[in-house]
C-alpha positions in Angstrom: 49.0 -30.5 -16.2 48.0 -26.7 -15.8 45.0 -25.0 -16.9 45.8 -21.9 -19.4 43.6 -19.1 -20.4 44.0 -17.4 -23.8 42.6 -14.5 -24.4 41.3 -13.7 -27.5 39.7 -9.9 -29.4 37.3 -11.2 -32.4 35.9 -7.9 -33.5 33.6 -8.7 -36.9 33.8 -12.6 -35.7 30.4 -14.4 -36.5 29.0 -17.0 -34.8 29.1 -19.7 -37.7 32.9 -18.6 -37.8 33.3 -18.6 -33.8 32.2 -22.3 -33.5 34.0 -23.3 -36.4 37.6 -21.8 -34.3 35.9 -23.9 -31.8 35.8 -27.3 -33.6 39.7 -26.4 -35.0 40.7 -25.9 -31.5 39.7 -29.0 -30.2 40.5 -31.0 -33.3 43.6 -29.7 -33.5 44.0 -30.5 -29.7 43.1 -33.9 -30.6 45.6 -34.2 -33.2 48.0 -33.3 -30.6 47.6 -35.2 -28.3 47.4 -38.5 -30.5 50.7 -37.2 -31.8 52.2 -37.3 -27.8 51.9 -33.7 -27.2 48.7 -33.1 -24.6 46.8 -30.5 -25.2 43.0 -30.2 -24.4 40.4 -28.0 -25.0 38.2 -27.3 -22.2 36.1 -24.7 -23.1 35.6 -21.0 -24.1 33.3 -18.3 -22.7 32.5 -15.6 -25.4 31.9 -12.0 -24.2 30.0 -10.4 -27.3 29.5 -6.8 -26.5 32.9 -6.9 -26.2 34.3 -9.4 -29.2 36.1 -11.1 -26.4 36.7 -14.7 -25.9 38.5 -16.4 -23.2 39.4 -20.2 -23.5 40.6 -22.9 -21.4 43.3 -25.4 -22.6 45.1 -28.1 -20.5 48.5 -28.5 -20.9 52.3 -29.2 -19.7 53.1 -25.8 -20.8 51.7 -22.5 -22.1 54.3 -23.2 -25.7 51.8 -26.0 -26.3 48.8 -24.4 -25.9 50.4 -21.6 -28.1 51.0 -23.9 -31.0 47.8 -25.0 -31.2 46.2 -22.2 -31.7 48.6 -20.9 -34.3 48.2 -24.6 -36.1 44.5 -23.8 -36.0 45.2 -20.2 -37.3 42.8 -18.8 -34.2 44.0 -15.6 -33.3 44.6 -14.4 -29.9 46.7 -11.7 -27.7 47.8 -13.7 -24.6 48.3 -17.0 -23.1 48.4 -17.2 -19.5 48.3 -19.8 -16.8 44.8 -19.5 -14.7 42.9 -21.7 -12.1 39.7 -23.3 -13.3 37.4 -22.8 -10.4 34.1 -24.9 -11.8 32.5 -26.9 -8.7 
């Protein structure tokens, strides 16, 4: 499975509204997967002078990680494959 990044602009987001898009993403990941479609959450970074968050999914492809997000009505502007360097 590939790691995929999605980039995300939360101008205005709070952080009581940021970890709740958190525990929908990996719920909804969850749900997924149960349902034979693997998708996992593995984590988000959260830039806030900027209102940018980046997070990493695992999937078979990026239409996956795409649905998921939209299922768990988190916004975002792009979905790309990326490498997940962590030692």
């Amino acid at each position: 499975m590939a790691v995929y990044m999605v980039d995300r602009d939360l101008k205005g987001i709070t952080m009581e509204q940021l970890a709740a898009a958190q525990r929908r993403a990996i719920e909804t990941g969850k749900k997924f997967t149960a349902e034979g479609k693997a998708v996992r959450y593995i984590r988000s970074t959260f830039v806030p002078g900027e209102s940018r968050c980046m997070c990493l999914f695992e999937a078979a492809n990026p239409e996956l990680v795409k649905e998921v997000n939209t299922v768990a009505q988190i916004p975002f502007s792009r979905i790309v494959e990326a490498l997940d360097l962590t030692p």
